[in-house]
N, C-alpha and C positions, 0 to 999 in steps of 0.2 A: 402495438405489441399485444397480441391477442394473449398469449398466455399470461404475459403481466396482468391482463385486465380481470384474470380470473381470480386474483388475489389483491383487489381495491379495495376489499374492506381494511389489509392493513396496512393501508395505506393513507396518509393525509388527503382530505379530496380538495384542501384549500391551504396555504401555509398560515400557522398561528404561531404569536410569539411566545404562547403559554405550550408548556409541555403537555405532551396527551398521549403519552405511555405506548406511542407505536414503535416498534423494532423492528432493526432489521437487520439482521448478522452475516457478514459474508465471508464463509472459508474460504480461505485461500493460502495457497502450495505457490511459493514464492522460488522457483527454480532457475538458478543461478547457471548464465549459458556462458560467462566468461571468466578469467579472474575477476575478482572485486576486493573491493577495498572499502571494509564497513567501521568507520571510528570518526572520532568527535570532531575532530580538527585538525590542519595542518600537515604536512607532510613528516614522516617520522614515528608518527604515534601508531600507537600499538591497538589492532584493531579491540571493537567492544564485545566483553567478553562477560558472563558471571558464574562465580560455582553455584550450581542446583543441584539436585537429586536427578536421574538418569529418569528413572520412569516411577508411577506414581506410590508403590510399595513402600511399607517403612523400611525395609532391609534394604531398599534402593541403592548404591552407592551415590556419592556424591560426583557431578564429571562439569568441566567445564565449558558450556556452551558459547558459540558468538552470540552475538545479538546485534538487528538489526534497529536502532530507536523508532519511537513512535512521529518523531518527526523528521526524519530521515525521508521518512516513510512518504507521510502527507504533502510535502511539501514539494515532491517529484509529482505526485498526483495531482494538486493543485497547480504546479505550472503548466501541464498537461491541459488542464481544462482551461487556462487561461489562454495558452497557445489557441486554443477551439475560441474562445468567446473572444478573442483579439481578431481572429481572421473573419469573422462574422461582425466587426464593429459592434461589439455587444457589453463592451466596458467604457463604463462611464465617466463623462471626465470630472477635473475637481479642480478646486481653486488655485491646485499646483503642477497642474498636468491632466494627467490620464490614473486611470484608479493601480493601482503598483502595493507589491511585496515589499514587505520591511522598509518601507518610508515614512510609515506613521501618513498614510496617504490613501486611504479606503476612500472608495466614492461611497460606499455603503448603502450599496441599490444593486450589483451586478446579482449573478447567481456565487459566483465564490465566495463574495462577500456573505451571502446572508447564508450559506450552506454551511464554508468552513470558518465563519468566525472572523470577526474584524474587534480590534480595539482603539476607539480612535481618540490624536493627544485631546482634541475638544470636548471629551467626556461622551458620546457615543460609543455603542458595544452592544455584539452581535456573541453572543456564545455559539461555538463550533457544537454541531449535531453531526459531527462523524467523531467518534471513538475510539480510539486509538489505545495499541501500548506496545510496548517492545516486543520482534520478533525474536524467537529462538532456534538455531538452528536444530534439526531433528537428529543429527552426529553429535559428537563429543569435539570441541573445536580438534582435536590434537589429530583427527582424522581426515578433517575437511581443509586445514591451514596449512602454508607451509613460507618460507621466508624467500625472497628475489632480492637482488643487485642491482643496481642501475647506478649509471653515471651519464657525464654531460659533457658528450665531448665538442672540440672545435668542430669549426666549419670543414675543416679535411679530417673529419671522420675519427680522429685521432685524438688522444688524450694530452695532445703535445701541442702550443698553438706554433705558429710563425717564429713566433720570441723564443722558442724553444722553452715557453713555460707549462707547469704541467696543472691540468684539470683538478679543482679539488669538488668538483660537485661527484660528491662519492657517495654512496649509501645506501640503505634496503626497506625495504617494503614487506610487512607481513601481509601476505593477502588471504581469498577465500580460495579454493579452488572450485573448477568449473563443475556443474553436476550436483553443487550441493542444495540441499531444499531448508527451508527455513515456513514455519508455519506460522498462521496470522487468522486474525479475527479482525476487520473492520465492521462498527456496528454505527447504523445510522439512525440517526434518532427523528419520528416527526416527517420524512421528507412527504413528499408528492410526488406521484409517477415522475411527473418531467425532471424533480431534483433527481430523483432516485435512479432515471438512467443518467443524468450528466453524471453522477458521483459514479457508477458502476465502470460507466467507459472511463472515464479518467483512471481507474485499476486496471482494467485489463487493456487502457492503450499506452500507455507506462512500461517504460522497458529500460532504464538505466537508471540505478540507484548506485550510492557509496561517492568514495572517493573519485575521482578522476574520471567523471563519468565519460568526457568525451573519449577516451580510448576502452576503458576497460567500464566493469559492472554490468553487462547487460543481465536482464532478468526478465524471465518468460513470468509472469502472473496466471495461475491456474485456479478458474472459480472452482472451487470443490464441491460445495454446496451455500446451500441460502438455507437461512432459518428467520420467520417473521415470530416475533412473542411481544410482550407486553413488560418484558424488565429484558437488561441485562441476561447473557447466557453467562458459561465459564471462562476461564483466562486461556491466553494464550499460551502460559507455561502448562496449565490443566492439560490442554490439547494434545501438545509436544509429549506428553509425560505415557500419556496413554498410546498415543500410536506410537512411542518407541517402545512399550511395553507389548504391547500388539505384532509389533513387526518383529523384533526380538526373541520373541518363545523363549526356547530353552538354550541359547547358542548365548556366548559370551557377550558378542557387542554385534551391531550391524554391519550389512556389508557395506560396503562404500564403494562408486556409486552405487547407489540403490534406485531403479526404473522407478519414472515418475508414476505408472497406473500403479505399483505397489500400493506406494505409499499414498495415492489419492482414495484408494480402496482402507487403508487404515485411518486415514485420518476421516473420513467419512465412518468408516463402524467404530472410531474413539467417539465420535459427535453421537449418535447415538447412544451411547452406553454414558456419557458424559450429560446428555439431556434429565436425564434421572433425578440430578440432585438439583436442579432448575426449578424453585417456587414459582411457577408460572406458568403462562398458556404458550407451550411453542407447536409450530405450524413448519417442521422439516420439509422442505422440497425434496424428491428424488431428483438421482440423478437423469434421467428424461430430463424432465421438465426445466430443470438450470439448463443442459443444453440447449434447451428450447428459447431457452429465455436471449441466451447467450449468444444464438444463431439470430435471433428476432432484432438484438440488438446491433450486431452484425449487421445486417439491411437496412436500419436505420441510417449507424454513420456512412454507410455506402453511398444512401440518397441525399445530395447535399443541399435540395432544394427543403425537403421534407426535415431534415434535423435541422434546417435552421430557423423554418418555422415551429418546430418543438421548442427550440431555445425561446422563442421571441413569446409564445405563449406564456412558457413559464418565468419570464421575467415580467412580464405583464402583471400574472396574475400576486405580484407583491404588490400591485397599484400606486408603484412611483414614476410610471413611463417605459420608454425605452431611450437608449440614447440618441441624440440630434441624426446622426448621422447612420443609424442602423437602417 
């Protein structure tokens, strides 16, 4: 990836287990192409929601945004690259199997492992160097939500079985609706070109988040921009607050839908105006150049011989092997 290579310096050129203040922030316009269904558990519950101030003013009003969690989030992207490293035999096994999610069962050598974090029950641990927090939608929930019905009926279609008894799987769903954007900051901390596209494509090849993903949640991930610095940038609500102030002006509240280049153009001149108050060295990409990045990366996973020797390098170069069978 020649344009990647033009910004190595902030980059890790070898992974260390001591932190070394490289950053690496990625905006992204998280644009919701079906209903969805974003809350904590369970069927029933009420999606996740919090009151904030609308946009960043003290006169702000105060409005109730969804929210997307921070591991909602991660944890679609991390099965996403695991999908990748399982179809390349690139997970390692362990004394219970094969390296696996929520088992207390890390082989603690893959690249997930040592990217997004393992803690294992035998006192090994890996701190996650991707950052995370809650998204927020860029609407006021009361504009982008709205409530469904669903039941469960017999085999003949009908709420009535054979017995002439009747269905009680009754009930409703607050969902998202389609079109809405919700904005996000993923910041990685420390990677090396090779972590740093696995973690990238795991974002933009991720496309179903929330509740019930096999029918509903799809979500287009839109890189916005890239910013490299040396600490932390601003929050995710920061973000939100300012391109809804931005998009906003002088009219009451936003439209709904609102076109995805709008608001990729506002949340791009929030990041800028929002860089300001940033004690540190940041390195904004233009829009080009994330194209570029984004299209570079593009031909990567296309060439399947070529990104799996990328993987294999960069599992390498933690100096525990590769697995038997890769």
């Amino acid at each position: 990836m020649n344009t990647l290579n033009r910004y190595a310096d902030h980059l890790l050129q070898s992974y260390s287990n001591s932190p070394r203040g490289k950053y690496v922030s990625l905006l992204i316009v998280r644009r919701v192409e079906s209903e969805a269904i974003f809350r904590t558990e369970g069927s029933g519950e009420p999606l996740n929601k919090e009151f904030v101030h609308a946009g960043g003013n003290a006169d702000s009003p105060v409005v109730q945004r969804v929210v997307i969690s921070k591991r909602k989030q991660t944890a679609v992207e991390r099965r996403t690259g695991r999908e990748l490293l399982r179809r390349f035999d690139l997970l390692f096994a362990t004394k219970d199997g094969v390296c696996s999610l929520n088992t207390n069962n890390p082989c603690e050598k893959c690249m997930d492992c040592m990217i997004y974090g393992y803690a294992a029950g035998g006192g090994g641990a890996q701190r996650s160097r991707i950052i995370t927090d809650d998204a927020f939608s860029l609407h006021p929930a009361q504009l982008i939500t709205d409530t469904k019905m669903f039941n469960a009926p017999f085999d003949n279609s009908t709420p009535y079985s054979e017995q002439g008894k009747r269905m009680t799987g009754l009930g409703s769903d607050e969902y998202v609706r389609p079109e809405s954007l919700f904005l996000d900051i993923e910041t990685m901390r420390d990677l090396t070109p090779g972590e740093f596209r696995y973690a990238l494509g795991n974002v933009l090849r991720s496309t179903r988040y929330g509740a019930i993903s096999s029918r509903i949640g799809k979500v287009r991930n839109l890189l916005v921009g890239i910013a490299f610095s040396d600490c932390e940038l601003f929050s995710n609500l920061e973000l939100t607050q300012q391109s809804y102030d931005l998009l906003r002006g002088g009219n009451a509240d936003l439209d709904f839908p609102l076109h995805d280049t709008t608001a990729v153009q506002a949340v791009r001149d929030a990041a800028q105006a929002l860089r300001k108050r940033v004690l540190g060295q940041v390195t904004m990409l233009d829009a080009d150049t994330v194209s570029s990045i984004v299209a570079e990366l593009g031909d990567l996973y296309g060439n399947e011989e070529t990104l799996r020797n990328d993987l294999r390098e960069t599992i390498l170069s933690y100096g525990r092997g590769l697995p038997n069978n890769a």
